[in-house]
GUFISE-518099 format. One record per residue (C-alpha): chain; x, y, z; residue in three letters. Coordinates in Angstrom, 2 decimals, always signed. Last residue first. Layout:
N
+------+---------+---------+---------+------+
! vofi !       u !       v !       w ! zaza !
+------+---------+---------+---------+------+
!    A !       X !       Y !       Z !  Ala !
...
+------+---------+---------+---------+------+
//
This chain:
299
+------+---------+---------+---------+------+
! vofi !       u !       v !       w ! zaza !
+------+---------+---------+---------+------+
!    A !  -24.12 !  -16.92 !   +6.80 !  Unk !
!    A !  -21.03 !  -18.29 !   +8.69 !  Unk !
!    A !  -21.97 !  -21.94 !   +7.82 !  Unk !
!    A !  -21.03 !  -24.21 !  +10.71 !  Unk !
!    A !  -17.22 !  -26.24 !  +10.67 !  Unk !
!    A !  -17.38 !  -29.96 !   +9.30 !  Unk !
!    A !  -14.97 !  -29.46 !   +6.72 !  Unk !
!    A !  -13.74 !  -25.90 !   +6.28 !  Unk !
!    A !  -16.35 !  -23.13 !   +5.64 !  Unk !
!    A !  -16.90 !  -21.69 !   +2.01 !  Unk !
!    A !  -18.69 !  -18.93 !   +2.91 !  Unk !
!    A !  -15.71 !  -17.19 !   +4.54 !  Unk !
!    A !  -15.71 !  -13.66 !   +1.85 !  Unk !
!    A !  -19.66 !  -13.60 !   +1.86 !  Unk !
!    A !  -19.16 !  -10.33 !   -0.67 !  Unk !
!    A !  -20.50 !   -6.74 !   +1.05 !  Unk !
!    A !  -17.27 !   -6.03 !   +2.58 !  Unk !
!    A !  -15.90 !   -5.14 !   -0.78 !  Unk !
!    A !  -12.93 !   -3.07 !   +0.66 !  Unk !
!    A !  -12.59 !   +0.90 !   +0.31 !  Unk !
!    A !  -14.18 !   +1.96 !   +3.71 !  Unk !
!    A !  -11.53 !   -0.33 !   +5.32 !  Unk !
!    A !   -8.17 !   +1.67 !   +3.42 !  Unk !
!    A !   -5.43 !   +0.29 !   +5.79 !  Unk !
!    A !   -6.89 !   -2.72 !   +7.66 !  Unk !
!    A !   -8.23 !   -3.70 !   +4.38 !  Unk !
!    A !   -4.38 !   -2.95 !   +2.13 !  Unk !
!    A !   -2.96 !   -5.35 !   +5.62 !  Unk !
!    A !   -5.26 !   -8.07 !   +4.50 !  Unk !
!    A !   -4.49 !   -8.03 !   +1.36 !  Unk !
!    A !   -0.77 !   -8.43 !   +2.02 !  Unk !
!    A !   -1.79 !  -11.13 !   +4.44 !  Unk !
!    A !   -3.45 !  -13.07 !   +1.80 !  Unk !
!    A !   -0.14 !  -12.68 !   -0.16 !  Unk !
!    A !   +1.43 !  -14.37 !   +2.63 !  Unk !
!    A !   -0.74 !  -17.06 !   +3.60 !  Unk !
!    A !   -0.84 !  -18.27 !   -0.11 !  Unk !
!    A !   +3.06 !  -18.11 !   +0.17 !  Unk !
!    A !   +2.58 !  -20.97 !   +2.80 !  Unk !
!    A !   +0.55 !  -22.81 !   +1.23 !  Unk !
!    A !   +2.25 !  -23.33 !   -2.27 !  Unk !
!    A !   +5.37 !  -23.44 !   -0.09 !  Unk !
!    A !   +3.95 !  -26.29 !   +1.73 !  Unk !
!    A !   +2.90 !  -28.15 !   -1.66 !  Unk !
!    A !   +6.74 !  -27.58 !   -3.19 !  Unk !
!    A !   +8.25 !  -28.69 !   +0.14 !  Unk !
!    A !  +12.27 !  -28.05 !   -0.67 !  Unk !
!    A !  +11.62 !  -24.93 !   +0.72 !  Unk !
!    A !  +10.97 !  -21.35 !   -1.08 !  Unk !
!    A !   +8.83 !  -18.82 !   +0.33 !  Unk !
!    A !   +8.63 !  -15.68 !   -2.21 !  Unk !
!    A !  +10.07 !  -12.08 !   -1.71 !  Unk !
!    A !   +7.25 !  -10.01 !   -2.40 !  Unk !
!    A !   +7.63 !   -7.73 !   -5.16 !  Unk !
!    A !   +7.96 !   -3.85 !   -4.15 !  Unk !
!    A !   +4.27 !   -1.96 !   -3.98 !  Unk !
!    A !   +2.77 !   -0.85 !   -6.62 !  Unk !
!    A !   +0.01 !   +1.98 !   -5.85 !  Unk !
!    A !   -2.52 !   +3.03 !   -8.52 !  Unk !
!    A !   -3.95 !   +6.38 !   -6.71 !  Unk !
!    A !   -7.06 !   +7.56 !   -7.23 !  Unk !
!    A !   -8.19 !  +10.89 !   -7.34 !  Unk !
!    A !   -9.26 !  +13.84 !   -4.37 !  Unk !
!    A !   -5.16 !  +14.58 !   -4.17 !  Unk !
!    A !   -6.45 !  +14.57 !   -0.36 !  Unk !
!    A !   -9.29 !  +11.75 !   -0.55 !  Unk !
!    A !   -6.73 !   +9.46 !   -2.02 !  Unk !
!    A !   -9.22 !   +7.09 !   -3.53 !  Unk !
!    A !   -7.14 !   +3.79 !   -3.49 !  Unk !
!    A !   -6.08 !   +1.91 !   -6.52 !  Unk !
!    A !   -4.23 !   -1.21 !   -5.45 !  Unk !
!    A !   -1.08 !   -3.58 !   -6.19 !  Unk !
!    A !   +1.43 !   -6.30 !   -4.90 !  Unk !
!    A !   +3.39 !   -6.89 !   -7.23 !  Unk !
!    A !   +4.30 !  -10.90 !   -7.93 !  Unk !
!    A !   +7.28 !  -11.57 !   -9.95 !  Unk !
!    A !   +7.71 !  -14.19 !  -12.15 !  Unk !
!    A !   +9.72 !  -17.19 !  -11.01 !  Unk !
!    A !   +7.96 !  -19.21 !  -13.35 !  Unk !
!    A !   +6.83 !  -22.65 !  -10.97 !  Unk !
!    A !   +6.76 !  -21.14 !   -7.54 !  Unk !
!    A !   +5.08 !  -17.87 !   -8.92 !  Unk !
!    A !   +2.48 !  -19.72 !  -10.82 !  Unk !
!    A !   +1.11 !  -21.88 !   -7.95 !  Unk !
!    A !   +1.34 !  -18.66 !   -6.06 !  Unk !
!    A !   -1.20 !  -17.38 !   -8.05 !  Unk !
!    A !   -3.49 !  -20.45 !   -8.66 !  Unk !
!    A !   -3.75 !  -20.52 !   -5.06 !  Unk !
!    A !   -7.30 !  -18.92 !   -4.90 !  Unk !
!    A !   -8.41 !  -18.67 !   -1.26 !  Unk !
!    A !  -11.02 !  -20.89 !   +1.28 !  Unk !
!    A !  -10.63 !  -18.72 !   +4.45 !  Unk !
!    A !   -9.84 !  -19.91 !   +7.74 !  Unk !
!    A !  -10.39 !  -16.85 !  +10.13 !  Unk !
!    A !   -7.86 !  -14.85 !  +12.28 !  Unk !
!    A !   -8.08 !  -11.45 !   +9.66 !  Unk !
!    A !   -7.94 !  -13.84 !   +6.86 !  Unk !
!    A !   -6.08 !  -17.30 !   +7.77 !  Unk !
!    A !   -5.37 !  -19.43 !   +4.86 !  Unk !
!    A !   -8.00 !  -22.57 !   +3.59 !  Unk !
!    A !   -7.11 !  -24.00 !   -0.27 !  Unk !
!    A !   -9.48 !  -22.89 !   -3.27 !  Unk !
!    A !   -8.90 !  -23.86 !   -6.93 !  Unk !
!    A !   -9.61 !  -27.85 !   -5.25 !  Unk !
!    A !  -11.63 !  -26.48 !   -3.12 !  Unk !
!    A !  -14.08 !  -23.79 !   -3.47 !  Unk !
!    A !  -13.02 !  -19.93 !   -3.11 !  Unk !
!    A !  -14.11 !  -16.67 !   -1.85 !  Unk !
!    A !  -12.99 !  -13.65 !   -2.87 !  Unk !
!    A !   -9.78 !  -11.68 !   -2.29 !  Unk !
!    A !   -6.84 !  -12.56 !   -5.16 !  Unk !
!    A !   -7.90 !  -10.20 !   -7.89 !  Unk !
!    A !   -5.42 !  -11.33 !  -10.54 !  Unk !
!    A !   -3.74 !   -8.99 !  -12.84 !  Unk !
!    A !   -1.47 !  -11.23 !  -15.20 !  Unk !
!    A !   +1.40 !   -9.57 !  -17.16 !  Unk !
!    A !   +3.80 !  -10.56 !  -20.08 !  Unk !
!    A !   +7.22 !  -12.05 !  -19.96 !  Unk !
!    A !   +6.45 !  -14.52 !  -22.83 !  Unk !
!    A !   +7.49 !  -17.64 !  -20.71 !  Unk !
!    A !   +4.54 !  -16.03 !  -18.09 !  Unk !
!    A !   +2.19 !  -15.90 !  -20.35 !  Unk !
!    A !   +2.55 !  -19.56 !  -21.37 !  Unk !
!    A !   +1.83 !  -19.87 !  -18.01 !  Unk !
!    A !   -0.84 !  -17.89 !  -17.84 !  Unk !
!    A !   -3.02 !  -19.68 !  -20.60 !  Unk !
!    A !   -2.47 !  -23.23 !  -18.68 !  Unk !
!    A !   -3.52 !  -21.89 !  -15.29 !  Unk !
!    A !   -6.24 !  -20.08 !  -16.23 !  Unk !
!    A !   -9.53 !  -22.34 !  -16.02 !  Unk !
!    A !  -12.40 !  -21.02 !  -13.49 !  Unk !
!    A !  -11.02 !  -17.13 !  -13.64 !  Unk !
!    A !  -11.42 !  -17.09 !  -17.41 !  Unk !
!    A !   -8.91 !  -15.16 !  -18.63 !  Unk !
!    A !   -9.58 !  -11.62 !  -20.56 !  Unk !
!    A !   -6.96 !   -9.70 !  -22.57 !  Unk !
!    A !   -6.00 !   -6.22 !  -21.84 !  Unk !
!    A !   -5.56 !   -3.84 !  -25.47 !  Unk !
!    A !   -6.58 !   -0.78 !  -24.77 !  Unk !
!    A !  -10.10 !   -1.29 !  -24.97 !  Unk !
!    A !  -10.23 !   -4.81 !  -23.51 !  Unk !
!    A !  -11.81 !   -4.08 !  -19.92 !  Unk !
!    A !  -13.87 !   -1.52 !  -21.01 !  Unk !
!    A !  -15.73 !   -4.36 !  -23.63 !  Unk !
!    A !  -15.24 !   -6.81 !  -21.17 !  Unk !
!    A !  -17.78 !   -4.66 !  -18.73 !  Unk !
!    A !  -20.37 !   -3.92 !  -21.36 !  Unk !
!    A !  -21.03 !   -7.88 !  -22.49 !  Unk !
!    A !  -21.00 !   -8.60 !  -18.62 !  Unk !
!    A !  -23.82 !   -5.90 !  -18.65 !  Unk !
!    A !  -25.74 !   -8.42 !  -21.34 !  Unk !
!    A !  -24.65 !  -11.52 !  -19.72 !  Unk !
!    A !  -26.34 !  -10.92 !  -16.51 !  Unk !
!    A !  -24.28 !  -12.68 !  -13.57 !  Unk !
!    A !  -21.04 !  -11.79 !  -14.73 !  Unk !
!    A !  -18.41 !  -13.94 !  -16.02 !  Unk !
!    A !  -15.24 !  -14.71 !  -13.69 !  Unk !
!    A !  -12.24 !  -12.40 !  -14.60 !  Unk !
!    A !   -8.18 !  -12.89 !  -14.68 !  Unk !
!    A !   -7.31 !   -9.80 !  -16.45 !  Unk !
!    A !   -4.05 !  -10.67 !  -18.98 !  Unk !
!    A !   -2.06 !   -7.09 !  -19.39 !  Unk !
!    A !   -1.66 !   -4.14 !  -21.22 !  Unk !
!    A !   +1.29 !   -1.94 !  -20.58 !  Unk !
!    A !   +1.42 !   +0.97 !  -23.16 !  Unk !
!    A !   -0.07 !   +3.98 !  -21.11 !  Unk !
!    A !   -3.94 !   +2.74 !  -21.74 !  Unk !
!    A !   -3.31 !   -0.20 !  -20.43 !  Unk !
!    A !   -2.08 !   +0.83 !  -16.87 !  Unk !
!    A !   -5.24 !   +3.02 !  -17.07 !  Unk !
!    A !   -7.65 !   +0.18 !  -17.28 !  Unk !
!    A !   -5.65 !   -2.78 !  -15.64 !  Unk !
!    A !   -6.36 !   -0.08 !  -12.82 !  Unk !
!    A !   -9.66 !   +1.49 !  -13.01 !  Unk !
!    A !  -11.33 !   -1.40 !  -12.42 !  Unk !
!    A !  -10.18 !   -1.52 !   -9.12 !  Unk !
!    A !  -11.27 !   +1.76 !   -7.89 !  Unk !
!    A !  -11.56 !   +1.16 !   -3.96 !  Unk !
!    A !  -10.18 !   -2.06 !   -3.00 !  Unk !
!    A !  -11.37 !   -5.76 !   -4.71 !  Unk !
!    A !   -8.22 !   -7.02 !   -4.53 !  Unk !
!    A !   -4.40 !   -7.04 !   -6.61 !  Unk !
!    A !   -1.47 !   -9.40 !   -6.51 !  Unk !
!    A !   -0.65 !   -8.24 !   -9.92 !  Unk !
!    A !   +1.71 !  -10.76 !  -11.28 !  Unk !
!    A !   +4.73 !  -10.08 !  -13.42 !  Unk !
!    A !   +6.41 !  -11.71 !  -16.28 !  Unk !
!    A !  +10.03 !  -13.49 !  -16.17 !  Unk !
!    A !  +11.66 !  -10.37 !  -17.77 !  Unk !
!    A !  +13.80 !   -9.17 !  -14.54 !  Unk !
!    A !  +13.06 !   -5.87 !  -15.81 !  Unk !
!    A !   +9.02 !   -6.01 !  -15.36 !  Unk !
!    A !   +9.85 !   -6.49 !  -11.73 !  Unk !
!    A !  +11.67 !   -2.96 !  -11.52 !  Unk !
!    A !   +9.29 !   -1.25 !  -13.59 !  Unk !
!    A !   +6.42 !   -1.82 !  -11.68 !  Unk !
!    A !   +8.72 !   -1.03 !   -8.45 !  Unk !
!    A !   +9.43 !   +2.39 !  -10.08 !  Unk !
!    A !   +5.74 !   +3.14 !  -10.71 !  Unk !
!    A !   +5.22 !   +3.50 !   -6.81 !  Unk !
!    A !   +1.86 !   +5.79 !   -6.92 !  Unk !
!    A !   +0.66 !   +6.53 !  -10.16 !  Unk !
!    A !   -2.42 !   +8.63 !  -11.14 !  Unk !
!    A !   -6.31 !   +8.33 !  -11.44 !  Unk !
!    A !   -8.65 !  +10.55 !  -12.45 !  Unk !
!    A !   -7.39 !  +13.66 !  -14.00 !  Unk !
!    A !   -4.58 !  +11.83 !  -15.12 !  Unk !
!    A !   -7.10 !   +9.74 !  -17.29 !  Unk !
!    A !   -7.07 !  +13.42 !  -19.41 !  Unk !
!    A !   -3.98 !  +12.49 !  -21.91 !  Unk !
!    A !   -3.76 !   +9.08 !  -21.99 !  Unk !
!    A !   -7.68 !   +8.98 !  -22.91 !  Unk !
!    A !  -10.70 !   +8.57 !  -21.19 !  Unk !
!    A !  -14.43 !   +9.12 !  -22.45 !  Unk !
!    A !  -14.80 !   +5.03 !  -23.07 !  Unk !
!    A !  -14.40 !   +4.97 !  -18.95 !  Unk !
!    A !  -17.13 !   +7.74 !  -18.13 !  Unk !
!    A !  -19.03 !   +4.38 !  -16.60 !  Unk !
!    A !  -16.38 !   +3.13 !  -14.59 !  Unk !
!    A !  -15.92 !   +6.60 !  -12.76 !  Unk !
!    A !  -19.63 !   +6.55 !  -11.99 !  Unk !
!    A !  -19.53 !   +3.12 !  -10.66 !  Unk !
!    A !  -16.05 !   +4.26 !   -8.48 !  Unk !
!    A !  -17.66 !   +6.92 !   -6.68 !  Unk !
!    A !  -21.00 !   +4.61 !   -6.23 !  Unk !
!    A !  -18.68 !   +1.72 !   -4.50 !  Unk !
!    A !  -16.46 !   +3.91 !   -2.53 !  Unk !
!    A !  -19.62 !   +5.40 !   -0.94 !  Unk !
!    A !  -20.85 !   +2.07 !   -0.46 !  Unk !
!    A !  -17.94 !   +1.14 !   +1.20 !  Unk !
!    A !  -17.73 !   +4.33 !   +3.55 !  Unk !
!    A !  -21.27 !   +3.32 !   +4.76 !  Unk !
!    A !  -20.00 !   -0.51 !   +5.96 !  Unk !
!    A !  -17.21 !   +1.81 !   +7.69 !  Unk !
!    A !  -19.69 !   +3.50 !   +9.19 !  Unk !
!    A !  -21.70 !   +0.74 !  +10.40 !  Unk !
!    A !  -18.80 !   -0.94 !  +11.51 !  Unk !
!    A !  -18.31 !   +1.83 !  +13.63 !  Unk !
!    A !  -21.59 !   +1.94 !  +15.02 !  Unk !
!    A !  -21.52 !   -1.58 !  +16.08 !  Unk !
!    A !  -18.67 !   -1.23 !  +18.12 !  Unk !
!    A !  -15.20 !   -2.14 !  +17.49 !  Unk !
!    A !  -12.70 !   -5.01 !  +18.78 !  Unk !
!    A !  -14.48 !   -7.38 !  +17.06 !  Unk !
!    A !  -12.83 !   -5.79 !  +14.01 !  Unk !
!    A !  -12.82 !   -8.85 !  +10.93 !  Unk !
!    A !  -14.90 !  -11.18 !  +11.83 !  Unk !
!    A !  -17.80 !   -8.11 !  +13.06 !  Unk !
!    A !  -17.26 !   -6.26 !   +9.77 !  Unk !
!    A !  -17.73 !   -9.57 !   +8.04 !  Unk !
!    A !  -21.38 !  -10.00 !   +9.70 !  Unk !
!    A !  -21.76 !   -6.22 !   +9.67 !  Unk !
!    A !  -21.33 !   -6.59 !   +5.15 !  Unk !
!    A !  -23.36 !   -9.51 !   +5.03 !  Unk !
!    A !  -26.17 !   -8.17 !   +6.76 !  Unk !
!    A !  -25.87 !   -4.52 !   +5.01 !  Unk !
!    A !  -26.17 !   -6.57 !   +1.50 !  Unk !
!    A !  -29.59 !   -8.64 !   +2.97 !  Unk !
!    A !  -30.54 !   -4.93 !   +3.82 !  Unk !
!    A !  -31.02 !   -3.91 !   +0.60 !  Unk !
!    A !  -32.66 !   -0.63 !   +0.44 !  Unk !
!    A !  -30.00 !   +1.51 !   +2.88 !  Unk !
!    A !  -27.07 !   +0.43 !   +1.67 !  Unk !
!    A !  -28.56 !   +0.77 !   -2.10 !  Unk !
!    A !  -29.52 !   +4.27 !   -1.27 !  Unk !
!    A !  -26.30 !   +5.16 !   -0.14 !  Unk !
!    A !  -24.59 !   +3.96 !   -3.48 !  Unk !
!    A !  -27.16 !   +5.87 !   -5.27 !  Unk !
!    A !  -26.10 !   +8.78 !   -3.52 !  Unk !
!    A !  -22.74 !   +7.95 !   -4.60 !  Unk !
!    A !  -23.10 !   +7.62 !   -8.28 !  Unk !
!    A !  -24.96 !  +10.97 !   -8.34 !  Unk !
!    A !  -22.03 !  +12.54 !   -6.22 !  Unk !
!    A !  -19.79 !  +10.96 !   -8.84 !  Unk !
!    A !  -21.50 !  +12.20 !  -12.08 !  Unk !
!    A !  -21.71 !  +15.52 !  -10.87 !  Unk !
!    A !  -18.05 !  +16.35 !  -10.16 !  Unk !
!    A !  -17.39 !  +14.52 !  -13.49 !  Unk !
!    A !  -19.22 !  +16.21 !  -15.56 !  Unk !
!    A !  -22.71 !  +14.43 !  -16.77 !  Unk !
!    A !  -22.66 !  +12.85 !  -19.70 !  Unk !
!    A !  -21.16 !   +9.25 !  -18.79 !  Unk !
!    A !  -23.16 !   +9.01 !  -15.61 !  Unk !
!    A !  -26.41 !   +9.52 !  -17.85 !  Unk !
!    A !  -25.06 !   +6.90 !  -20.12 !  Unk !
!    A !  -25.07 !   +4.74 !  -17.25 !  Unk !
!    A !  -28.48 !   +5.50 !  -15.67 !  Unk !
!    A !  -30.35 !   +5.25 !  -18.82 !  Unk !
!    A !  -28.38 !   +1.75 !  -19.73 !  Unk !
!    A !  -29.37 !   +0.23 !  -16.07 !  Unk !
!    A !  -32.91 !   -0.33 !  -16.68 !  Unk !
!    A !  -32.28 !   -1.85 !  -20.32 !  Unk !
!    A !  -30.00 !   -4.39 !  -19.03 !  Unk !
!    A !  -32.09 !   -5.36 !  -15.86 !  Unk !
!    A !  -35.18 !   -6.04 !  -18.53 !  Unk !
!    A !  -32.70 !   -7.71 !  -20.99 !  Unk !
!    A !  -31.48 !  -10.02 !  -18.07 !  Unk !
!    A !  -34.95 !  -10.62 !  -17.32 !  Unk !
!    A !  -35.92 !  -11.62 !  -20.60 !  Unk !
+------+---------+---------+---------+------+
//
């Protein structure tokens, strides 16, 4: 009943967002994005606790306004998400564009699949969305949201151009048989973790417990892994799908090490997107709540 309740709230306010022009739609989504900063403080807790992990070296009010920028990055990209079904191939470029399509095509040459090395950075589900939608669907490694009637919603944007949904709790078998078929896995690669899916690499300093599933995948297929986010560009004012070159992968004669060790690198490739876009990250998710044995809880 609940879930109906929360369900039935939020369906006004989407197909509102989906009406309205776009100018309109994302200044409404981002005032509501302010007002949920400032209503739920257990949210702007989480968010200064990470903020302070991640840039000790800045003061409070900085954080603060880079905690601000996130939830101004979050409403932009709620309304965009909702005016999804309106899309097509030839008006998404109003919205979103490409930014390093040549190394997409590059790794998709060498015919041993590719991995999105991807995070949770300014209009992420915008990404599989549009890449879809010009030919080049893709597997979407996804764990099930909270209220099953919005999660409903959700795969149904995720699929309409033809992207297929994994199960983020039990994907390994399904993606490599992906893999053999040359096809593509987008994998968000920056939330928290339990072991055994989760081992503990450094983020910004800290140990934090992090999906090696991915690199698991790499090591074994050879496929190649593309590092890729969709950024507002505040200049071009749309989004920007950026693919980066393929990372060149760790290999020793230590299978378990290199697991590790390549782990640490594409965790460092995230890292390096936060330092770059910070108002764009998801600051607001306990990222190091999985703590290493015997360490304190962080929240």
């Amino acid at each position: 009943m609940r879930q109906r309740l929360e369900y039935a709230l939020a369906w006004p306010f989407i197909t509102a967002l989906r009406l309205f022009p776009r100018p309109v739609a994302r200044a409404i989504g981002i005032s509501l994005g302010h007002l949920i900063y400032y209503l739920v403080p257990r949210l702007r807790k989480v968010g200064m606790k990470n903020l302070a992990i991640a840039f000790p070296e800045k003061s409070g009010r900085e954080r603060a306004g880079i905690l601000r920028g996130e939830f101004t990055s979050l409403g932009r990209q709620l309304a965009e998400a909702c005016k999804l079904p309106a899309y097509t191939p030839q008006n998404i470029g109003q919205v979103i564009v490409y930014d390093g399509f040549e190394n997409y095509e590059s790794a998709a040459a060498r015919g041993k699949g590719v991995l999105f090395l991807t995070a949770h950075i300014g209009g992420w589900e915008l990404s599989a969305f549009m890449h879809s939608m010009h030919g080049h669907w893709m597997h979407v490694v996804m764990r099930p949201l909270d209220n099953i009637y919005i999660d409903r919603m959700v795969r149904r944007y995720r699929t309409m151009h033809g992207n297929r949904l994994a199960d983020k709790d039990n994907f390994s078998r399904g993606l490599l048989a992906a893999m053999k078929k040359g096809e593509e896995v987008g994998i968000l690669m920056d939330t928290n973790m339990v072991p055994p899916q989760g081992i503990f690499v450094d983020f910004f300093g800290v140990p934090a417990c992090t999906a090696s599933g991915l690199a698991k995948i790499a090591l074994r297929t050879d496929a190649a892994v593309v590092p890729a986010c969709t950024v507002w560009d505040p200049a071009l004012r749309k989004y920007r799908l950026r693919f980066d070159p393929a990372v060149q992968l760790i290999r020793t004669d230590d299978n378990e090490a290199d697991i590790v060790a390549n782990t640490q690198l594409f965790t460092k490739i995230i890292e390096d997107y936060v330092r770059q876009y910070p108002e764009q990250w998801l600051w607001v998710h306990r990222r190091w709540k999985t703590r290493p044995e015997g360490e304190p809880p962080i929240y």
